[in-house]
C-alpha positions in Angstrom: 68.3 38.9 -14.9 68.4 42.6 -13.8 65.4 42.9 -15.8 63.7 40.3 -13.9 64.9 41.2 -10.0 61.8 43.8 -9.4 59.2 41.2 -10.4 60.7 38.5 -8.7 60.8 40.3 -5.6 57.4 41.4 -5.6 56.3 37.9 -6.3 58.4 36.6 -3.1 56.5 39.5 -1.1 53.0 37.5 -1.9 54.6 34.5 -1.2 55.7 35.5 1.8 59.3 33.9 0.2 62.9 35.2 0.3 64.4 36.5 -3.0 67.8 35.9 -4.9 70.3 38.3 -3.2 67.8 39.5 -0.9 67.4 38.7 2.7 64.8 37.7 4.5 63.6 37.0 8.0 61.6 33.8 9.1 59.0 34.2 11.2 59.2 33.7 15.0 57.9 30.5 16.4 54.6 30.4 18.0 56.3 30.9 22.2 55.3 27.4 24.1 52.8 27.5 26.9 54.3 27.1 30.3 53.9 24.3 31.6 51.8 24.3 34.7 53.0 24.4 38.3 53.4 21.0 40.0 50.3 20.5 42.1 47.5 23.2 40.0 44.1 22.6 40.5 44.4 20.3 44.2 47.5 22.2 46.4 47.0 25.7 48.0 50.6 26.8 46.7 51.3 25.4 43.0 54.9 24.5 43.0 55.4 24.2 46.2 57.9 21.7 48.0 57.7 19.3 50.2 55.1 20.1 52.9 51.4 18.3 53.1 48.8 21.4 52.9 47.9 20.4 56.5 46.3 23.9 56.9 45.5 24.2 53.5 45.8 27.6 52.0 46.6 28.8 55.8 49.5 29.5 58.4 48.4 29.3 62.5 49.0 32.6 63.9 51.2 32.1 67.3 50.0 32.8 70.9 46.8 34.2 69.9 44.7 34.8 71.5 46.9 36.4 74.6 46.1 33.5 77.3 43.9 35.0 80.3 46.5 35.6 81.9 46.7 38.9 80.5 44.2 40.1 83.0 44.7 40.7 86.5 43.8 37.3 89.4 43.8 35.1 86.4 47.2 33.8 85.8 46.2 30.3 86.8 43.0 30.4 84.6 42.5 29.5 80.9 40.0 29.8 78.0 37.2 27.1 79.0 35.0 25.3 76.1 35.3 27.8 72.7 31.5 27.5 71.6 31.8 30.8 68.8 34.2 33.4 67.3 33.2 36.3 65.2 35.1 38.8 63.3 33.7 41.9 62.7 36.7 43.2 61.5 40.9 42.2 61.5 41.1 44.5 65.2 37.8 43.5 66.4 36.8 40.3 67.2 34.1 38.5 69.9 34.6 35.5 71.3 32.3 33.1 73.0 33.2 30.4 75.6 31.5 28.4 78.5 33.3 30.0 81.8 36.9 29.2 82.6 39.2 26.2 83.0 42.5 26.0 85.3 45.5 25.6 83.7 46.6 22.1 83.5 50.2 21.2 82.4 50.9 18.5 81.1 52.2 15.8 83.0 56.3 14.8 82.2 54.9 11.3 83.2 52.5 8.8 82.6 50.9 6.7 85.1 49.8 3.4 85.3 45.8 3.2 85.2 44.6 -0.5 86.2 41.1 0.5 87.7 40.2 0.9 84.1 41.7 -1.8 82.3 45.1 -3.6 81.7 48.3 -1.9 80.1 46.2 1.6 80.2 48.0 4.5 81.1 47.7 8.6 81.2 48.7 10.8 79.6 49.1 9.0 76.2 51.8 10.5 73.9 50.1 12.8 71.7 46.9 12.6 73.1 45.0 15.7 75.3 45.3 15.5 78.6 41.6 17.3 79.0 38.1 17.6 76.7 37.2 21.5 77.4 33.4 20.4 76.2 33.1 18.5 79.3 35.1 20.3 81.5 33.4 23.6 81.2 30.2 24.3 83.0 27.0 25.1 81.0 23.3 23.4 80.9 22.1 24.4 84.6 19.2 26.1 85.5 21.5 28.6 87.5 24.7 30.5 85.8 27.6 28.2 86.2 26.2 25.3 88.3 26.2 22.9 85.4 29.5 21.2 86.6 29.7 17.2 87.3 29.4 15.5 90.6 32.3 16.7 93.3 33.4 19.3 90.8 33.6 22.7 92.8 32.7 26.1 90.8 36.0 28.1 91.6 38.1 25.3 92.1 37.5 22.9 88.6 35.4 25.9 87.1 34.7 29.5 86.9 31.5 31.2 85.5 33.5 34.5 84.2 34.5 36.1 80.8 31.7 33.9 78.9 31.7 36.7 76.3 35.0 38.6 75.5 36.1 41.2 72.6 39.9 41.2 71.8 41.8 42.9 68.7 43.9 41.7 66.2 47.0 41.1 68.7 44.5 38.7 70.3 44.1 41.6 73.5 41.3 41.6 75.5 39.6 44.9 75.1 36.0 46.2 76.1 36.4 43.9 79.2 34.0 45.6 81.6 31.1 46.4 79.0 30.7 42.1 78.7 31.3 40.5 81.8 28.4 42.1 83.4 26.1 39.9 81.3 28.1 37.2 82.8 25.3 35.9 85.3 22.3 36.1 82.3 24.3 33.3 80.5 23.5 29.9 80.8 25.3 28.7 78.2 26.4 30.6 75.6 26.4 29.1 72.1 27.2 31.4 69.2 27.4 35.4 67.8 26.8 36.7 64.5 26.0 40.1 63.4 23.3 40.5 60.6 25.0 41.4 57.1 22.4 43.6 56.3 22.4 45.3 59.6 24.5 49.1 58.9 23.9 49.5 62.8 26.2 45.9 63.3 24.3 44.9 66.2 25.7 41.6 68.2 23.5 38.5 68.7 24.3 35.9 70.8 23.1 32.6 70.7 22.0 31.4 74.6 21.7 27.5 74.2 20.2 26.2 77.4 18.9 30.1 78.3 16.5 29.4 75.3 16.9 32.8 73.8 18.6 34.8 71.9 19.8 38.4 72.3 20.5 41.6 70.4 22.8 43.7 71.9 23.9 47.5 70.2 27.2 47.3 69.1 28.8 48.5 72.0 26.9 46.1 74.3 26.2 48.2 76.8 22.5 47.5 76.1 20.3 44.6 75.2 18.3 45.9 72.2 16.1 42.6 71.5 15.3 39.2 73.2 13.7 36.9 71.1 12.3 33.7 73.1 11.8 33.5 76.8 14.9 33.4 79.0 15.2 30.4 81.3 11.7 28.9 79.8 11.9 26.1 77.2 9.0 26.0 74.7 8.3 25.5 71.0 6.1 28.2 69.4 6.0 31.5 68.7 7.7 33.2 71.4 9.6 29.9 72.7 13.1 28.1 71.9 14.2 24.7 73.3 17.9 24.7 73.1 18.9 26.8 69.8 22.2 26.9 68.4 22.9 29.5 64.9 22.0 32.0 63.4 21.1 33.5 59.3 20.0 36.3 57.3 18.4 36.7 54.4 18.7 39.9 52.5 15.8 41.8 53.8 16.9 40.9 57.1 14.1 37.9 57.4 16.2 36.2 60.0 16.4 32.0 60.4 17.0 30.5 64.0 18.0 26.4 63.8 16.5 25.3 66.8 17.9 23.1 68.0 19.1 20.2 71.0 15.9 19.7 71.6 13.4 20.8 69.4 13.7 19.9 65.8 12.9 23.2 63.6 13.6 25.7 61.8 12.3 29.4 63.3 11.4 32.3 60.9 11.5 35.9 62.1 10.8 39.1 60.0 13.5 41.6 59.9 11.1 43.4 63.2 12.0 39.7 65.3 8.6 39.1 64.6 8.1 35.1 64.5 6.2 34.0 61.1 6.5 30.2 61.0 8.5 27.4 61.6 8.8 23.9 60.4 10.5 20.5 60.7 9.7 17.0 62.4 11.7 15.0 65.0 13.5 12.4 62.7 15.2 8.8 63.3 18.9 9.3 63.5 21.5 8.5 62.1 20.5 7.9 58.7 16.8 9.5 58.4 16.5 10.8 54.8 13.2 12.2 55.1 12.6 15.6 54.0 12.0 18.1 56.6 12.9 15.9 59.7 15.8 17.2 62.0 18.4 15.6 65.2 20.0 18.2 66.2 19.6 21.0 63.9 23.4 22.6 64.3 23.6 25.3 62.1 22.0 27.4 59.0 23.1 29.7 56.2 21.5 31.3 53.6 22.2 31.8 49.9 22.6 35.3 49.2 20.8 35.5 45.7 18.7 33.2 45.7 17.4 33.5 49.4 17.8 29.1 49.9 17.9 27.7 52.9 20.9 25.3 54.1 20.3 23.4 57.0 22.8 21.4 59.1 20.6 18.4 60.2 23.6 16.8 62.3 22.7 13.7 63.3 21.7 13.3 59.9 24.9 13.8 58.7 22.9 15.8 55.9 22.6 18.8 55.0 18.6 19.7 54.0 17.9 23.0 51.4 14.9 24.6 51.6 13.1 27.4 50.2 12.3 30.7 52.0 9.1 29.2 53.0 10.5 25.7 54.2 9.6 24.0 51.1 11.9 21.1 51.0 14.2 21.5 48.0 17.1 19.1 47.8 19.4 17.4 50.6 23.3 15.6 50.8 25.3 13.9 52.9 28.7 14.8 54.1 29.3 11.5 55.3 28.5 8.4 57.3 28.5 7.4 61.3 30.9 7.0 63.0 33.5 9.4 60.6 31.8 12.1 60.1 30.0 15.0 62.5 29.3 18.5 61.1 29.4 20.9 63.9 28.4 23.7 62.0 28.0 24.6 58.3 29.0 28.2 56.8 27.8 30.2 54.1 30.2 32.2 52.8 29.9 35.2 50.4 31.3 33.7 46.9 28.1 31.5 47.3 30.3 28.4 48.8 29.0 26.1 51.5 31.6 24.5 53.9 30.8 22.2 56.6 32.9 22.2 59.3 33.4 18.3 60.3 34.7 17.5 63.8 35.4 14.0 64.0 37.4 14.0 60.7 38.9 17.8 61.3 38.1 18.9 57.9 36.9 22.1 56.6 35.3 20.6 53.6 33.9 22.7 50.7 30.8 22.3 48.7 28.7 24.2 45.6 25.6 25.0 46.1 24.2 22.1 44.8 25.9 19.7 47.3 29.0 19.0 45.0 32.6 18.4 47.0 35.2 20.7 45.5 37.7 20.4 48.6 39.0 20.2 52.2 41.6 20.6 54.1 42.6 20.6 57.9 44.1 17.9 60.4 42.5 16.3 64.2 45.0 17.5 66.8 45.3 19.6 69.7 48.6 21.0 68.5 48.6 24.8 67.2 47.3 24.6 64.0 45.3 21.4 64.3 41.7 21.0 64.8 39.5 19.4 68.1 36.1 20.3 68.1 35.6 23.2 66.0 31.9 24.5 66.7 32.2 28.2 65.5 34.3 29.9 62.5 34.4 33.4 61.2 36.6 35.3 58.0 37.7 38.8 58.6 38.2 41.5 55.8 41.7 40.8 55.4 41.1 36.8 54.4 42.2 36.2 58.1 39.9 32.5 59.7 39.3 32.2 63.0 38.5 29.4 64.8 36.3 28.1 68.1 37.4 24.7 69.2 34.9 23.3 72.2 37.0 20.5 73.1 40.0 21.8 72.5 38.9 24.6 74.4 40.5 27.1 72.1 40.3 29.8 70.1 42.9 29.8 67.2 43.5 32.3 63.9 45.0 31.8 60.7 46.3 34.1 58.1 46.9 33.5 54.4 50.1 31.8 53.5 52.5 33.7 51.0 51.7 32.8 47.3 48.2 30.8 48.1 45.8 30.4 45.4 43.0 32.6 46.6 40.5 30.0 45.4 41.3 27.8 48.0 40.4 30.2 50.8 37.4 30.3 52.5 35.6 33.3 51.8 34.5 36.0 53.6 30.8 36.5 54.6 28.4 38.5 52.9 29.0 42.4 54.3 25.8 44.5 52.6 25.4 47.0 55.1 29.1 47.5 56.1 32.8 46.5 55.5 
């Protein structure tokens, strides 16, 4: 037997075996995969508890912006109709809005209302108490005169901080370089800065002004005007009500215009005009490439230089090559439940349509595919009513402008969110 122990042993080695009188280890089982969080692959936080996502991967940043109040003579004024917000970085961000409102507070009351119907009262519980949309002035041939009959400018309205900066505390800053552009306005719309642009200059977006402006970055000068102020046309050198704005990478910029005309307007990266095309359509449901209602925002696809366009009254959105070829189109929904104010491009190539009669930010792939959405209607803080502008800072920060809400609201990542449910930030070439 002693004889035999060596060769025995050697023989359990290749057999991977334990020998007589010798001891042996088994090997360690294989470790289980964890099992995956409740709620992976559909809630912002995996694992989470109770709670309903209502701002999806998001939080609501308190009291911010400051109220108006922060500035002398205005503590009985507010933020009128939020038409665009843009973030060109977490302490620096511009804000557009149609004039001022007066603060209203809510009555502790409601009161009977029989000259419009039986059992009808006001305020209902919940409900707003004011639409900021048509509320705030806008649409007039002369700056802030576009209020309804027996409304008073300086009593119902005012025609003042239509275009303010404020930084990350939600502080108005740069307050005197802005305001003096406060007359030109007719009615603000929207501001971008081009991506590609290391200079970051400001555009703004002048709806029923029929232009749109370039300002330095400092605003104290106007750099560019492309259309003609006050005139409405639709060629070359003409706008009738535009809206948004996009760039393409060489800075070949896209205007969707707009209310009234039905188009698409091509610029080179000079602001020289080089085409434009689209038809006046049949709303709601025209499925006819190349014909617009309302053409409410544009983005562009970063590689491959696509064209998306919101065609709102659509409820489409058309794709189109950079010459306005018509490429594909899809809906985001059907009358009376869906209305895309605006749709947004953002930089991981991810479109997202921003709906506000269903108060969903709603997420699509490039090829028109829903991956996801998230958001609630409400004019509580957090909630959505009207959103017509949104912007994504460097630090994953969203910002919101609400029109009827009359609003501007921010929202910062919530602890622990899966970073694909975020909305991304915007292309940034030129700078950070």
């Amino acid at each position: 037997m002693t004889k035999l122990r060596p060769a025995l042993s050697a023989l359990a080695v290749a057999l991977g075996i334990g020998t007589i009188g010798c001891t042996a280890t088994a090997p360690a089982p294989a470790p289980e995969a964890a099992a995956p969080l409740p709620g992976t692959g559909f809630a912002a936080i995996p694992g989470e508890k109770g709670g309903q996502d209502l701002f999806g991967p998001y939080e609501v940043v308190p009291d911010w912006p400051k109220p108006l109040s922060q500035l002398p003579g205005h503590e009985k004024w507010t933020w009128g109709s939020a038409e665009g917000v843009f973030a060109e970085s977490p302490n620096h961000i511009f804000l557009v809005q149609r004039g001022e409102l007066p603060v209203v507070e809510r009555p502790q009351e409601s009161k009977a209302l029989p000259e419009f119907g039986p059992s009808i009262v006001f305020p209902v519980a919940q409900g707003p108490i004011r639409n900021a949309t048509s509320a705030s002035p806008g649409g007039a041939e002369f700056a802030g005169a576009g209020l309804d009959p027996g409304q008073e400018l300086g009593v119902d309205a005012r025609w003042e901080h239509n275009m303010v900066v404020v930084n990350g505390a939600g502080e108005i800053i740069e307050d005197d370089v802005w305001k003096k552009y406060d007359q030109m306005w007719r009615r603000p719309h929207s501001v971008f800065m081009n991506p590609y642009d290391a200079e970051k200059h400001v555009w703004v977006v002048d709806d029923t002004g029929h232009a749109v402006y370039k300002f330095s970055n400092d605003g104290k000068q106007i750099v560019q005007t492309l259309g003609t102020p006050y005139m409405p046309g639709d060629d070359g050198t003409h706008f009738n009500r535009p809206t948004f704005l996009a760039w393409a990478s060489d800075s070949t910029l896209y205007v969707s215009d707009g209310y009234t005309n039905t188009r698409v307007a091509k610029f080179d990266k000079d602001g020289k005009f080089v085409k434009a095309w689209g038809q006046k359509g049949t709303p709601p449901n025209d499925t006819r490439p190349g014909y617009f209602n309302t053409v409410h925002g544009i983005g562009v696809d970063p590689e491959t230089g696509r064209v998306f366009v919101n065609d709102r009254n659509n409820r489409r959105v058309q794709i189109f090559d950079a010459d306005g070829n018509f490429l594909d189109q899809f809906s985001y929904g059907k009358a009376p439940t869906s209305d895309a104010h605006t749709i947004y491009m953002a930089g991981d190539r991810h479109l997202w349509v921003v709906d506000r009669t269903s108060g969903r930010m709603v997420k699509y792939d490039l090829d028109g595919h829903f991956l996801y959405s998230w958001g609630v209607n409400g004019e509580w803080p957090g909630a959505f009513w009207g959103v017509h502008g949104v912007s994504v800072d460097q630090e994953n920060n969203f910002y919101v402008a609400e029109v009827n809400a009359g609003r501007f609201q921010k929202y910062r990542p919530r602890p622990g969110v899966n970073p694909d449910f975020l909305i991304g930030q915007p292309v940034r070439a030129a700078w950070k």
